[in-house]
N, C-alpha and C positions, 0 to 999 in steps of 0.2 A: 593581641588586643581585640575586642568583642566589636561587632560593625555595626550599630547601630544603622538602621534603612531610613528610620525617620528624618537621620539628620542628615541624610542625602539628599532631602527636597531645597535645599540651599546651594549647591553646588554649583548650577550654572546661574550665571548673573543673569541671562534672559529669560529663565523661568525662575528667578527668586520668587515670583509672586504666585505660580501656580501651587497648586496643593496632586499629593499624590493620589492615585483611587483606592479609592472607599474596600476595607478589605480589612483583615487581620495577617498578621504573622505567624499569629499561634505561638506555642512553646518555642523557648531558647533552643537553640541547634537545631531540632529538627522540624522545626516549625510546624504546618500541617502536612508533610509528607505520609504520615501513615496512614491519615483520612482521606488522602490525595490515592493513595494506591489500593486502599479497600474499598473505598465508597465507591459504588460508580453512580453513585445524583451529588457527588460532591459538588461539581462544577455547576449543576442544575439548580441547587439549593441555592450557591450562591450568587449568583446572576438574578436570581429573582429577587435576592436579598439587597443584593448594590447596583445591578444592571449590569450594560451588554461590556463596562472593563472593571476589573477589581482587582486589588493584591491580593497575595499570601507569601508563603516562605515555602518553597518545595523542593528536593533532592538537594537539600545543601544552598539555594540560593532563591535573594528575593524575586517574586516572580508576578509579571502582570497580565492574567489571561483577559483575551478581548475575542471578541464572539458578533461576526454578522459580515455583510457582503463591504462596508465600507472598513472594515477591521481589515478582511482579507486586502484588498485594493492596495489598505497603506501599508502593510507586512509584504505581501506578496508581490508588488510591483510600482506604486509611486513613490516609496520613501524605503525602497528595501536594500538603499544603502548605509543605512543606518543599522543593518539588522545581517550575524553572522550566521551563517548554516553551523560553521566547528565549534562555535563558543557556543551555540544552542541546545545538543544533545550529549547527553554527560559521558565521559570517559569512556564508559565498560562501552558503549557505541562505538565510540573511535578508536580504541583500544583492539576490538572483538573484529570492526568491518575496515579497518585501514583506512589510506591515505587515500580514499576510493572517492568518484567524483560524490559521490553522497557528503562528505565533510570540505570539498574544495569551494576554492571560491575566487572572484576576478579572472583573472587572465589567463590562469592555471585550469578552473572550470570552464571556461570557455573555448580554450583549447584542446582539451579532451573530452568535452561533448562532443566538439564537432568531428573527430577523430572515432565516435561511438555512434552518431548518427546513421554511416549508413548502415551498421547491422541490425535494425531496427525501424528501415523507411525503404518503401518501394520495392524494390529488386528482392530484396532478399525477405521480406514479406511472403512475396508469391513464393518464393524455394521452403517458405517453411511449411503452405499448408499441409503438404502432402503427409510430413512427419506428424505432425498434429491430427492429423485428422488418423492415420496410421494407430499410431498410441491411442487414441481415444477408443480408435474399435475394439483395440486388444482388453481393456477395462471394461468395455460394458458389456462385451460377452463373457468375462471374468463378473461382475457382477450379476447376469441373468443369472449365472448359475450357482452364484453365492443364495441369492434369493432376499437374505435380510444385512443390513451389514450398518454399521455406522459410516459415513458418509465423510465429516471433515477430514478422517485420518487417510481416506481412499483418495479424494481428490489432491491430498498432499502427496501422497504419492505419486498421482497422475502428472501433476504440476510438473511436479520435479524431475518426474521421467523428461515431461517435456521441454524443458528448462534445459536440464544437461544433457540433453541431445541436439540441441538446435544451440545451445550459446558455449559448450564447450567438447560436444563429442562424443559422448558419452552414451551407449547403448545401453538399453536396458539388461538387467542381469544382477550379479551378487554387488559387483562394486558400486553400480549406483544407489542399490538399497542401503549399504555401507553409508556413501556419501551423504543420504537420506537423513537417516539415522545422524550423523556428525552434525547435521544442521539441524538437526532436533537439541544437539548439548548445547549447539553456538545461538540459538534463537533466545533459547532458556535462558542464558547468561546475560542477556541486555541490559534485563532490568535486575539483575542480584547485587547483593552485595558481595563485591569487588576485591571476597578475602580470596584470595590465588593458593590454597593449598589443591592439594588436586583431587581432596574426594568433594570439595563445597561445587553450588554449581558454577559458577566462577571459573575455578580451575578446570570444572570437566570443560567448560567454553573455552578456554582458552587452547587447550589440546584438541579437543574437534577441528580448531580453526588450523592450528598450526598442520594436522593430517590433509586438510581441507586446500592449505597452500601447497603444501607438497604435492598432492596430484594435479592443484592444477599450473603447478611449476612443469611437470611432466609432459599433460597435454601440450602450452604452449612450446615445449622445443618438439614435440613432434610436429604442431604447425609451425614451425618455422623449416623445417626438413622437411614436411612434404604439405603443403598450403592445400588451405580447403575453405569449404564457403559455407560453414558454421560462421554464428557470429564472432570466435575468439577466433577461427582462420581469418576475418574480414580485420578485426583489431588488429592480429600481428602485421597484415599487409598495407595498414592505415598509416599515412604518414602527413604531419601537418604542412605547415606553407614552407617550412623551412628544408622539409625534408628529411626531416626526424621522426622516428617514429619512440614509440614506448619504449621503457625499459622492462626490463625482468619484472623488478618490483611495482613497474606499476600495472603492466600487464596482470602480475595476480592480483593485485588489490582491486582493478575494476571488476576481471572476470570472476571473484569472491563478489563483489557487488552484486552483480546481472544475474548469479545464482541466486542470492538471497532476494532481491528484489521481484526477480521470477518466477516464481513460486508462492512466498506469503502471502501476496493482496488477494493474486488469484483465486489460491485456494478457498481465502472469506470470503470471496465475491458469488465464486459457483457455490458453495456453502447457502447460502442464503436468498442465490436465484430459486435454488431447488427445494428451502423450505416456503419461499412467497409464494411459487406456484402451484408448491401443494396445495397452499393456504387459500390460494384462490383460485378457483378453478376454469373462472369464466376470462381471466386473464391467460391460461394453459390454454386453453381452446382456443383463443384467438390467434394463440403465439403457434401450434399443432393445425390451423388452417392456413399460415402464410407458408409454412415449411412444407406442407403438402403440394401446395400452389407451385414451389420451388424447386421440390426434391423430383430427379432425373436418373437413371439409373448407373449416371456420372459422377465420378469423384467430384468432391467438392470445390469450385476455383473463386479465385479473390474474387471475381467480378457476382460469382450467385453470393456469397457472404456481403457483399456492399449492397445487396437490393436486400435485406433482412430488415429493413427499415421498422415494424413492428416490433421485434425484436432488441434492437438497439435502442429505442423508446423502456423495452422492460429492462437491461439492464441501463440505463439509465437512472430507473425508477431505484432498482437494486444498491447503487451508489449514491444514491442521494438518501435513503432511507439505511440504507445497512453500510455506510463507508467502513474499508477494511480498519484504516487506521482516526482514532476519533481527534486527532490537532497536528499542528507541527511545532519544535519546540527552536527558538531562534535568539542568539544570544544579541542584546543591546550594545553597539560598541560607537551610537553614537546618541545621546540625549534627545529627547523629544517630546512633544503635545498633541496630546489624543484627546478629542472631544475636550477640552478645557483642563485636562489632569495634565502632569510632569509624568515623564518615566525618566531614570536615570542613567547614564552608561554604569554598565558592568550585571545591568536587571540583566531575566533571560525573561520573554515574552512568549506564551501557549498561545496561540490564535487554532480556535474550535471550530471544526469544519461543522459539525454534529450538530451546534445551535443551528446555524445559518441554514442546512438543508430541513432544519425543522421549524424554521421563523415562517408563522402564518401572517406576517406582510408579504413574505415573499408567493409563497406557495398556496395554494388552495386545500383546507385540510390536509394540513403535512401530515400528522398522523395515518393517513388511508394510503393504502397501498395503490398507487394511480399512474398504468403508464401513459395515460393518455395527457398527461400533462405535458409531457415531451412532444406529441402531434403539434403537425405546422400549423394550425388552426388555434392550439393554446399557446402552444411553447413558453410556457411557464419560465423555461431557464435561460430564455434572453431578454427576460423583463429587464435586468441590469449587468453588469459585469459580476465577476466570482462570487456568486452564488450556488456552484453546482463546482466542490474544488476539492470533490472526495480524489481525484490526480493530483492534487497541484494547483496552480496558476500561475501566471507571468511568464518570465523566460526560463525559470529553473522548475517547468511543469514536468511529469514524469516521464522521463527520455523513452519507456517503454512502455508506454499509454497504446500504439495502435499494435505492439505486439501483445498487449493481454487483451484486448479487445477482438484481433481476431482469435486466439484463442479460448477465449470464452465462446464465442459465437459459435465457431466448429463444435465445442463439445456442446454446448446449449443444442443445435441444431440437430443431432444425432442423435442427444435425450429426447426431445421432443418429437419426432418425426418418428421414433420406432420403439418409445418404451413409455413406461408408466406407472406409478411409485405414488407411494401412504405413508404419513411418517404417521410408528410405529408409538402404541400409547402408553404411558406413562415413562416418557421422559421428559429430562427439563430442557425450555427452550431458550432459556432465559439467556438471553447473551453477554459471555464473558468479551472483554475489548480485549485482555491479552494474551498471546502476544498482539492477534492481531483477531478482530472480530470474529466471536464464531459461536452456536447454541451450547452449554456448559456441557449438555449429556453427547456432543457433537454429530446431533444429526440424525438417529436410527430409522431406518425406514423398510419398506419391504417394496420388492425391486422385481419387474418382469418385464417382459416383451409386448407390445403393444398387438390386441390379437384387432384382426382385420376386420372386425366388427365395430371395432370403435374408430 
């Protein structure tokens, strides 16, 4: 039997009287899914058309995108009991990244955050710079001597190096290039369609993933035979209040997480530090005289990364203008009123990080690239709450926020401080959102060492 959305605005007797938001369904089945996944001013056009909440019908179900800092608040933290992480992102996600803290929720999420927390805060923070910073040099002397190279596909590989070195063991060489590669077939499959023969990209995801468990079935019984202080040695030795720790299967389905997660934002984030600072030069130069100020003929330690303050104002700017990923998607499983409209249980809600860090009530010319809007003299991003939520917000904000943070900063700092790069002309800059943010022609530039005159 065919579900009509309309006549769901009756359903609860304390919003009989509200009306649903202003939007279209579009076509039967597939409603606007295909304008939803080509367009990218789809959600642009429409907001200007209905404002900051509207329907449509997308991936198979009715759907209410809502767009600004009091959107996020009530998604992301006052009424985000109403609202499921598993019922939010469609199958081929839950399917593809498992029973991983990404789709959990309640009491289940709660106690495997806090079981994943310490590989991720403090202690083992400092144990990572060294590897980070390590890996980072092995590529940019690999890139001086490249000279020109496309950029997004190089820093995926850097990511990743450092990703499966520090969260599962993983030394650089042919197997992690392998592994590499396998999270290239499982990233691809997110968003396909979901037919599983095995030449579609479907299937090639679903066999990336299953090689992808299997090695890190592997890793974790070597850390349980001989423990180590990678983050998946700190998981196996993690044990909650009761005294339990993970099993098999959940052990890989997080450590399949903390790989995926590890890797994609970052990758778009350095992506797009490195094309703003081409773009602006007078923002490079200020960022190349705090790091001169800092740089010693000492390895890099957490406490010179925590005085980058310039810096962490540009990427700031970087994620508020370029966030990796542009919404989050959150299934309804409990009825409610937004700004005067109904939403239904069984809706799924998109809440748009992309308007909100682009809303000029909030921001001063959001358009302009401006780190200085992050200075403690503007601080633009504490004029209100979740306004700046290209991580997250509330309590399920992104568990490994201060571990890409300081890794962006080590490789930023090591760019800046001793090289200097042109992105190369005639390609397009224009940025694709998936999987995950990044320029369509990804990046091309021409790449040297910073000579002593400059």
């Amino acid at each position: 039997m065919a579900i009509n959305p309309d006549a769901m605005s009756t359903t609860g007797c304390a919003y009989a009287s509200k009306s649903l938001p202003p939007g279209s369904f579009g076509l039967p089945l597939i409603g606007e899914t295909i304008s939803f996944l080509r367009d990218p001013d789809f959600v642009t056009k429409r907001r200007k058309q209905y404002g900051s909440i509207f329907k449509t019908h997308i991936i198979g179900r009715p759907t209410v995108i809502m767009s600004g800092a009091e959107a996020n608040r009530f998604i992301l933290s006052s009424d985000m009991h109403r609202f499921s992480w598993r019922e939010g992102w469609p199958n081929t996600f839950k399917e593809l990244l498992g029973g991983s803290l990404f789709v959990q929720e309640g009491a289940e999420h709660q106690r495997n955050r806090k079981l994943l927390m310490p590989a991720f805060h403090g202690k083992a923070l400092s144990n990572y710079v060294g590897t980070m910073e390590r890996l980072t040099i092995n590529y940019l002397e690999k890139w001086e001597q490249l000279g020109t190279f496309t950029w997004f596909s190089e820093f995926k590989q850097l990511t990743f190096e450092i990703a499966s070195a520090l969260l599962i063991g993983s030394e650089p060489g042919a197997q992690t290039a392998y592994l590499s590669e396998l999270f290239h077939y499982l990233t691809n499959g997110l968003l396909a369609i979901p037919l599983r023969w095995r030449w579609t990209s479907y299937g090639k995801a679903l066999q990336a993933r299953d090689q992808i468990l299997a090695h890190i079935e592997q890793a974790v019984r070597h850390r349980q035979q001989q423990p180590a202080q990678d983050a998946l040695g700190l998981l196996v030795q993690s044990r909650d209040e009761d005294g339990n720790s993970l099993s098999m299967e959940e052990l890989k389905a997080q450590a399949l997480l903390m790989l995926f997660a590890g890797h994609e934002t970052t990758t778009s984030m350095l992506t797009s530090l490195c094309m703003a600072l081409a773009q602006h030069p007078e923002v490079l130069a200020k960022a190349r005289s705090e790091q001169q100020q800092l740089a010693t003929n000492e390895e890099l330690t957490l406490e010179q990364v925590r005085q980058m303050t310039y810096l962490e104002q540009v990427l700031k700017e970087v994620e508020r203008m370029y966030p990796p990923v542009g919404g989050g998607f959150r299934g309804v499983v409990e009825e409610f009123e937004f700004q005067g409209y109904y939403v239904p249980k069984g809706w799924q809600v998109l809440y748009r990080i992309t308007d909100t860090h682009l809303d000029s009530g909030i921001y001063t010319k959001p358009d302009c690239f401006d780190p200085e809007r992050f200075s403690p003299s503007r601080a633009e991003h504490k004029k209100q709450d979740f306004i700046l939520v290209g991580f997250g917000g509330g309590s399920r904000n992104c568990l490994g926020v201060a571990f890409a943070q300081l890794e962006m900063k080590i490789v930023a700092a090591h760019l800046i401080r001793n090289y200097t790069w042109e992105l190369l002309p005639k390609q397009n800059l224009t940025l694709d959102a998936v999987p995950t943010l990044h320029p369509v022609d990804g990046l091309k530039v021409k790449f040297q060492r910073l000579s002593i005159s400059n």
